[in-house]
C-alpha positions in Angstrom: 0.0 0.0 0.0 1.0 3.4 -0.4 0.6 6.2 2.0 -0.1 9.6 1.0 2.9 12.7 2.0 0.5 15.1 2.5 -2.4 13.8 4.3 -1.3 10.1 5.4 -4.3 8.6 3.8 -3.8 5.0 2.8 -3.7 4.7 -1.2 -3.7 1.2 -3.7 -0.1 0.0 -5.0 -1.3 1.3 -8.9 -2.9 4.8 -7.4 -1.5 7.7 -8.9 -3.5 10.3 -6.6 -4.7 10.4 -2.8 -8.2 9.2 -2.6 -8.1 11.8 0.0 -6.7 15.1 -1.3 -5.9 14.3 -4.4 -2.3 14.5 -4.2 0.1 13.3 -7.0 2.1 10.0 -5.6 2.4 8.1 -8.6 6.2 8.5 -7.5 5.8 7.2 -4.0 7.0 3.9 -3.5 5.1 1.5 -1.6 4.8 0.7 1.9 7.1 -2.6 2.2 4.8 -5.3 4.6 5.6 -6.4 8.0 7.0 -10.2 8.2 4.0 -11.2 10.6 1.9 -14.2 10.0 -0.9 -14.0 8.2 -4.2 -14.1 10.1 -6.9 -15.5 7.4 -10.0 -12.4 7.8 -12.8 -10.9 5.7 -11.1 -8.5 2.9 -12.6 -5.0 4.2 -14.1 -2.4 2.1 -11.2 0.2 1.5 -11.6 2.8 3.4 -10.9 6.0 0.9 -14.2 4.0 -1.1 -16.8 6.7 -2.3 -20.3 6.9 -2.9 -21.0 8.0 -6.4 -24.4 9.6 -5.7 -23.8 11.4 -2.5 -21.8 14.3 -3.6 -23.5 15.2 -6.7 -26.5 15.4 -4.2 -25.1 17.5 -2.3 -24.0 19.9 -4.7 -27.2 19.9 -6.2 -29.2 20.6 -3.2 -26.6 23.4 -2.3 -27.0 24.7 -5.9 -30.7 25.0 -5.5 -30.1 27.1 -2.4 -27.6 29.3 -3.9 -25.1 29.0 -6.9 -22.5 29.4 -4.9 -22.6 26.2 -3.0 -22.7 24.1 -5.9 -19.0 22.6 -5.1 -20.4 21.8 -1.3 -20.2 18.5 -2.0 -16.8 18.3 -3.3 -15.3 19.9 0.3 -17.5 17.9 2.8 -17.6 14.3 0.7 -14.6 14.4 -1.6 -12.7 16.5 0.5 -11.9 18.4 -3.0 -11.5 22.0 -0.9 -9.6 23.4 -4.6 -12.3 22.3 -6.9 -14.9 23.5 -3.8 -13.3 26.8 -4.1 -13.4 27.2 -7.5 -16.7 25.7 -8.0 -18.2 28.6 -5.4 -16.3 30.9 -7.3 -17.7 31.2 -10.0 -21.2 31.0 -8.6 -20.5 34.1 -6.7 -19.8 35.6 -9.8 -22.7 34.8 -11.4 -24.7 35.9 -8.7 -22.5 39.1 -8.8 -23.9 40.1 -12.2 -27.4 39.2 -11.8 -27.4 41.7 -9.3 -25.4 43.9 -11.1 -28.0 43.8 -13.8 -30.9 43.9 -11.7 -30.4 47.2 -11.0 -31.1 48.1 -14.5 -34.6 45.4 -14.4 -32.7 43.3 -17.7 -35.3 40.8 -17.2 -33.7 38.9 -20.3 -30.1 38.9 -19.4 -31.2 37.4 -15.8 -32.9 34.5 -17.6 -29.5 34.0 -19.3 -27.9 34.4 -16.1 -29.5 31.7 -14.4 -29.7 29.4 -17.1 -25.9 29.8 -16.8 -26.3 29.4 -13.1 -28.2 25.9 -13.2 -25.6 25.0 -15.9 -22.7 25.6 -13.3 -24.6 23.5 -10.9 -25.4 20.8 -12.9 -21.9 20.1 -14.3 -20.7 20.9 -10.9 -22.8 17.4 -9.8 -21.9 15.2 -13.0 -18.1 16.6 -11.9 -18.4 14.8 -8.3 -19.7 12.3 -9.5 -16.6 11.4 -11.8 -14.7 12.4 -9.3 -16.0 10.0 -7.2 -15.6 7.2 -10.0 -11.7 8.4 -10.3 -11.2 8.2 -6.6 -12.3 5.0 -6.6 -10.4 3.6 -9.3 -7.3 4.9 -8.0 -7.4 7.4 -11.7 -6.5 11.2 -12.2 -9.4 13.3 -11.3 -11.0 14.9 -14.1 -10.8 18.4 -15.2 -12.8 21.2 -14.4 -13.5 23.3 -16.7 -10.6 22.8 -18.4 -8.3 23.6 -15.5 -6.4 21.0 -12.6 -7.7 23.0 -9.6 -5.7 20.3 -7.7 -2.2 21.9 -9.1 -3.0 24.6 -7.7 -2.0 25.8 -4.0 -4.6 26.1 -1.6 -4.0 30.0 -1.1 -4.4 30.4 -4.6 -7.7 28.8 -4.6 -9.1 30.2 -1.8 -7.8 33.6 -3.2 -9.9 33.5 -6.1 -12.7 32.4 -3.6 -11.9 35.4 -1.7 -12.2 37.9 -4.7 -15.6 36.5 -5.6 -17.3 36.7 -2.9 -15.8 40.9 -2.4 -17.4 41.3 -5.7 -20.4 40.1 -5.1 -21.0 42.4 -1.8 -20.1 45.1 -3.8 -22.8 44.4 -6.3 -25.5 43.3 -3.4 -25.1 46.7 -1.7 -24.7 48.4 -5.4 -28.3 46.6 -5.9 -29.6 47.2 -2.5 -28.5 51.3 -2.7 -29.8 51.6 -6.3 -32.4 54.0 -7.0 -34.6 50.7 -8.4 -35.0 49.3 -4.9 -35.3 52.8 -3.1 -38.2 54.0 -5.3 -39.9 50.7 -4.6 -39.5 51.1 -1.3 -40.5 54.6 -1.3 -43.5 53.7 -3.0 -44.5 50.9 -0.3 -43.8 52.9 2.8 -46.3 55.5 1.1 -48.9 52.6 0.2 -48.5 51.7 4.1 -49.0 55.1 5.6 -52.1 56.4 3.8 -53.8 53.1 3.3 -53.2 51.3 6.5 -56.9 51.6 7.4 -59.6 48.9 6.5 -61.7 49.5 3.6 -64.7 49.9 5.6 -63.0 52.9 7.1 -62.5 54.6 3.5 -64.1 58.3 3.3 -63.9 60.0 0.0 -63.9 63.8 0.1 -66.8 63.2 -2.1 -69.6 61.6 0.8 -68.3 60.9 3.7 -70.7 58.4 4.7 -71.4 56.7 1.5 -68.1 55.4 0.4 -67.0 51.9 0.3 -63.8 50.0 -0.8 -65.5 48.6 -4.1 -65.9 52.6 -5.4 -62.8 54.1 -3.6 -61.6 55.2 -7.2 -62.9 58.1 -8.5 -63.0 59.1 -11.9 -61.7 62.5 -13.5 -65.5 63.8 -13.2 -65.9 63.2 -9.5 -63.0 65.1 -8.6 -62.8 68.5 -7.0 -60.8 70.7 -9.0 -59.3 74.6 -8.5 -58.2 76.8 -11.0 -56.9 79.6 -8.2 -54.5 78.9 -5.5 -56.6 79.1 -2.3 -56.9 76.2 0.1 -54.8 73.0 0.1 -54.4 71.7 -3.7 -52.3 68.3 -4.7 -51.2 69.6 -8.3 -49.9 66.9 -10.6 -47.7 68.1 -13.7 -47.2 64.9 -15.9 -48.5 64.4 -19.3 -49.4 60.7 -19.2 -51.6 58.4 -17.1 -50.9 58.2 -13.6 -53.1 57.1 -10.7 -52.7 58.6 -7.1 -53.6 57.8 -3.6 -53.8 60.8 -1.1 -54.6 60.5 2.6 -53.8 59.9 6.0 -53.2 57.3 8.3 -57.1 56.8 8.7 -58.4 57.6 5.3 -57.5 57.9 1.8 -59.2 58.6 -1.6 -57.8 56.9 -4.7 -57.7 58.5 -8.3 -56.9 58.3 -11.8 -55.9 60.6 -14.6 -54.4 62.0 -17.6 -52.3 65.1 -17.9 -52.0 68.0 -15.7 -54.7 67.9 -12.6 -55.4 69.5 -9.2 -56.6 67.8 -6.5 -58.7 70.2 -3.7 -58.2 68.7 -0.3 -60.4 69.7 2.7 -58.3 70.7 5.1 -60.6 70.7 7.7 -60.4 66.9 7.9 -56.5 66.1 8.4 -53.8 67.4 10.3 -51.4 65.4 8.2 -51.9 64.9 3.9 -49.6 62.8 2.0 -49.8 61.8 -1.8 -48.1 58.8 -3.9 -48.6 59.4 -7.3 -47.6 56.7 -9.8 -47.1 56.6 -13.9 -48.8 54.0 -14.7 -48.1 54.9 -18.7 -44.1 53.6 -18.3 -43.5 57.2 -19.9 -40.3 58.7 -19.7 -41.4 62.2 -19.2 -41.2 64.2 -15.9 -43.9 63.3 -12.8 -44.0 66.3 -10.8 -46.1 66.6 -7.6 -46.7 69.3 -5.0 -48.4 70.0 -1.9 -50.0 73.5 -2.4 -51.9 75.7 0.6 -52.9 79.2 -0.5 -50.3 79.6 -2.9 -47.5 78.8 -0.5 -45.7 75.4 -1.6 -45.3 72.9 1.1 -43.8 69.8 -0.6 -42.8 68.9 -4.2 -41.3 66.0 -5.3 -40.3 64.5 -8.8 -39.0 61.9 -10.9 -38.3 60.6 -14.8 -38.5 57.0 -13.9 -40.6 54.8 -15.8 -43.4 53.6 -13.7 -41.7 56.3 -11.2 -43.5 57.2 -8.4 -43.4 60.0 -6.1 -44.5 60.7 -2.5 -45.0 63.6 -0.8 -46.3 64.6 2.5 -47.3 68.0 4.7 -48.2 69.0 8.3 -51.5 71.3 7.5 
């Protein structure tokens, strides 16, 4: 038998790497035996013998989790921690980009992206299990990728590990601080605020007594409207559609339109107005919104996003 330098695993006579690690020791000479007599016994299983199917598991279920751990299998089963590395890698990288890309809404290239992903993963499994086949045969373990991550050093591997995963942080917080997720948050925090209330507790400026959640939404006729400045006005500047939800954290009065608009507010009933107006056109032009009481501006707010919305609130 032969004995492996690096990790002191025991190896068969023809075995040209560890069963273990992987190490080369094609060039190791064998153990000589000790001059005992033999004891006749049952032949044991060798103890560096893999199961084909329980890596590839592994990494599959790790896969499905997150691309990333797509080589898990090859570090806790195979004890591959190079070809782990590597594997996780490039999953981070993927990742990386999708995230990178999904600050931009590239619904396309993300369906590319994970096709790519589930491609890593899959290969990733069909690699253990070969890998799993070469161990136990006592062959050279099969490339990945095209590359021997196994000649490399274990610094080297875990560096490219290392670099990955920085770039994929960098791209989660890019994602995370990117004007796509704080609009939609924007947008939510508004939603909660002014229509917290049940719908049985919805009063229209309209009748305060005969509104319901079924006829919340007004249409352009049913709206009050002011062509001077006096009172509290929500004025809308935005050529397109747009539908709007302006409140408190009691009531609120939904609304759709087109073009320019003013909506009169009754001042009498809140202490606190807020607005989130939406494009619901996916126009490109400007969404402008302002909180107006007897010509004096309170709030104002914009944006050129498509589908933008904006909020904006006042103390009356």
């Amino acid at each position: 038998m032969k004995f492996c330098p690096q990790c002191g695993a025991q190896n068969k006579n023809e075995a040209k790497f560890c069963v273990d690690c992987g190490a080369d020791i094609q060039n190791i000479a064998s153990a000589q035996p000790k001059t005992e007599t033999p004891q006749p016994q049952a032949t044991p299983q060798s103890s560096g013998e893999k199961k084909t199917w329980v890596a590839p598991l592994l990494n599959v279920i790790g896969g499905l989790l997150l691309y990333a751990l797509s080589g898990i299998g090859h570090a806790l089963y195979l004890k591959l921690y190079n070809r782990a590395a590597i594997i996780g890698a490039l999953g981070l990288l993927i990742s990386a980009v999708s995230f990178t890309i999904m600050c931009f809404y590239d619904g396309s290239a993300l369906y590319i992206l994970s096709c790519i992903g589930i491609g890593i993963m899959i290969y990733s499994a069909y690699d253990a299990y070969k890998c799993s086949q070469a161990i136990n045969e006592g062959r050279e373990l099969p490339a990945l990728f095209g590359m021997r991550p196994e000649s490399m050093s274990r610094g080297k591997a875990t560096g490219i590990a290392v670099v990955a995963l920085v770039l994929f942080i960098v791209a989660l917080a890019a994602f995370v601080a990117s004007p796509t997720v704080t609009d939609a948050t924007s947008a939510s925090l508004a939603d909660n605020i002014i229509s917290d209330s049940s719908s049985d507790d919805i009063i229209t400026d309209a009748d305060d007594t005969s509104s319901s959640s079924d006829d919340k939404t007004k249409s352009n006729d049913d709206k009050s409207k002011s062509s001077d400045d006096e009172g509290v006005q929500i004025k809308i500047s935005y050529p397109g559609e747009w539908s709007a939800s302006v409140g408190d954290e009691s009531r609120s009065t939904s609304y759709k339109g087109t073009g320019d608009d003013v909506i009169k507010i009754d001042s009498s009933k809140y202490d606190v107005i807020a607005a989130a107006v939406q494009k619901t056109d996916g126009g490109s032009d400007k969404l402008k919104v302002k909180i107006i009481r007897d010509g004096d501006t309170l709030d104002s707010e914009s944006t050129t996003e498509d589908f933008g919305v904006v909020t904006v609130s006042a103390t009356l």
